[in-house]
TORRO-82149 format. One record per residue (C-alpha): x, y, z. Coordinates in steps of 0.5 Angstrom, whole numbers, plus 2048, in hexadecimal, padded with zeros to 3 digits. Example, Ala and Ser with C-alpha at 12.3 -4.5 7.8 and 13.67 -1.06 7.14 Angstrom:
// TORRO-82149
8197F7810 81B7FE80E 
END
This chain:
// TORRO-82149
800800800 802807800 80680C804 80080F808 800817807 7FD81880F 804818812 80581E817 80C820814 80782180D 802824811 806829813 80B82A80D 80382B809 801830810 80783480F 806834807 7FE837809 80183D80D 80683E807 80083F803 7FC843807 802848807 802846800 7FC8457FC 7FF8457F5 80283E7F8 7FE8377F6 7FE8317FA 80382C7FA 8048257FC 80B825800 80F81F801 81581C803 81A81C7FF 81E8147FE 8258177FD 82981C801 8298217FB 8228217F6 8238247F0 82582C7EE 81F8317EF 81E8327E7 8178327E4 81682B7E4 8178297EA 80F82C7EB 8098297E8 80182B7E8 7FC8267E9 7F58267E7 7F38287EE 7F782F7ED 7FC82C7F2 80582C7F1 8088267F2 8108277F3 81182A7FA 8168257FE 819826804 81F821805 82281D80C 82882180C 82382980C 81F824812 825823816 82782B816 82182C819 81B830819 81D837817 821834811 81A83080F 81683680F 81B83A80B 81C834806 814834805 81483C804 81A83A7FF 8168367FC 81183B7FB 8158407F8 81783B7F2 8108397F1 80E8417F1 8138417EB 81083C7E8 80A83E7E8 80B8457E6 8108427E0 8168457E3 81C8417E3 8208417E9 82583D7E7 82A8397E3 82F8347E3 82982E7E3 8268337E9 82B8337EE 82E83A7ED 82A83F7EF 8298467EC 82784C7EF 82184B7EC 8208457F1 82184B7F7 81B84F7F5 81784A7F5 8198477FC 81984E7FF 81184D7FD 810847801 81484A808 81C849805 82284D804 82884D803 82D850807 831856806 837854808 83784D804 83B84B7FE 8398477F8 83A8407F8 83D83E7F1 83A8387F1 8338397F4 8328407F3 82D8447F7 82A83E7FA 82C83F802 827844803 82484580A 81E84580E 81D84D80F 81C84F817 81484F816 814849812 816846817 81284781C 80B847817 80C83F817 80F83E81E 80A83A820 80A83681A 81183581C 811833822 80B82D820 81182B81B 81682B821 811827826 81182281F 81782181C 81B81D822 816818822 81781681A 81F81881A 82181281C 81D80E818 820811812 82880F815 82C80A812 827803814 82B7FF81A 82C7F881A 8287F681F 8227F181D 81C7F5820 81F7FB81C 81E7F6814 8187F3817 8157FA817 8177FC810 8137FC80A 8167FC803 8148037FF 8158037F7 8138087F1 8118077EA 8188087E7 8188047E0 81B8007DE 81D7FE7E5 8198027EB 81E8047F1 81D8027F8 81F8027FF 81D800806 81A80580C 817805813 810803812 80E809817 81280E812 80F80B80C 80880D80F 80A814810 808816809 80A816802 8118147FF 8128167F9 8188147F3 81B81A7F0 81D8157EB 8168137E7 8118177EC 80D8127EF 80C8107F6 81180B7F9 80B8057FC 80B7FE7FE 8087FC7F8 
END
């Protein structure tokens, strides 16, 4: 059967996405996911795409923004949203398969809350992509923040490297995608894979036990 969507963590990562719209409603809804690798893929208008409901698909948080902690997921969402403004304005904020940000990549960041900071200089590789949660951003979404805080160290360890302990293998499931010609997989902790969906940043579907 599928992942269930219900998790607390998705709950509150789509929490925090409906407060996003609020002070943004040019924003449509989304369904996020985490993402399977430490890396998804660059933020380049392909990553987004629109079902027919009007919501986006693309917005993937991955474990290694989740172990930073709270703030850096709220400012990873709200990064998200910059590019997906972009996107929709038909505004390209990047180059280099979506991981050099350009400074039009800021103007759309300073619409959802953050900034780059004055002193700071561009990355040759990344470009303007470390922007920041501006003081009132931060405290706008404080609330959401500390829910995430409350929820992430009870999944963080179910996304560490697996023990060898036999209760930890009996109480793993195997995940695969629908790569072609041969679909990708791996194994997690049944309570993870419960939290909400993973998706393949290779072929887009959702890894599941089917």
């Amino acid at each position: 059967m599928p992942t269930s969507p219900g998790g607390p963590l998705i709950q509150a990562l789509q929490a925090l996405w409906a407060r996003i719209q609020t002070a943004m409603p040019d924003l449509p809804p989304v369904r996020i996911a985490i993402a399977s690798t430490l890396s998804p893929p660059g933020h380049g208008p392909e990553r987004w795409t629109k079902e027919e409901d009007g919501t986006v698909t693309g917005l993937y948080i991955t474990p290694s923004t989740l172990r930073e902690g709270a703030d850096a997921v709220v400012s990873e969402v709200l990064h998200h949203a910059a590019h997906l403004l972009s996107w929709l304005r038909d505004t390209p904020d990047t180059h280099s398969r979506g991981h050099y940000h350009t400074k039009r990549f800021v103007d759309a960041a300073q619409d959802v809350g953050l900034v780059w900071p004055a002193d700071k200089l561009r990355d040759k590789r990344t470009g303007y992509a470390d922007v920041e949660l501006a003081p009132e951003t931060h405290e706008r979404y404080k609330r959401d923040a500390k829910t995430l805080a409350d929820i992430i160290p009870g999944v963080l360890p179910f996304l560490e490297t697996p023990s060898t302990g036999q209760s930890s293998r009996q109480n793993r499931v195997t995940l695969r995608c629908r790569c072609v010609p041969k679909p990708r997989s791996f194994q997690m902790h049944a309570n993870v894979a419960a939290q909400g969906p993973i998706v393949c940043t290779v072929c887009g579907s959702e890894f599941t036990t089917d």
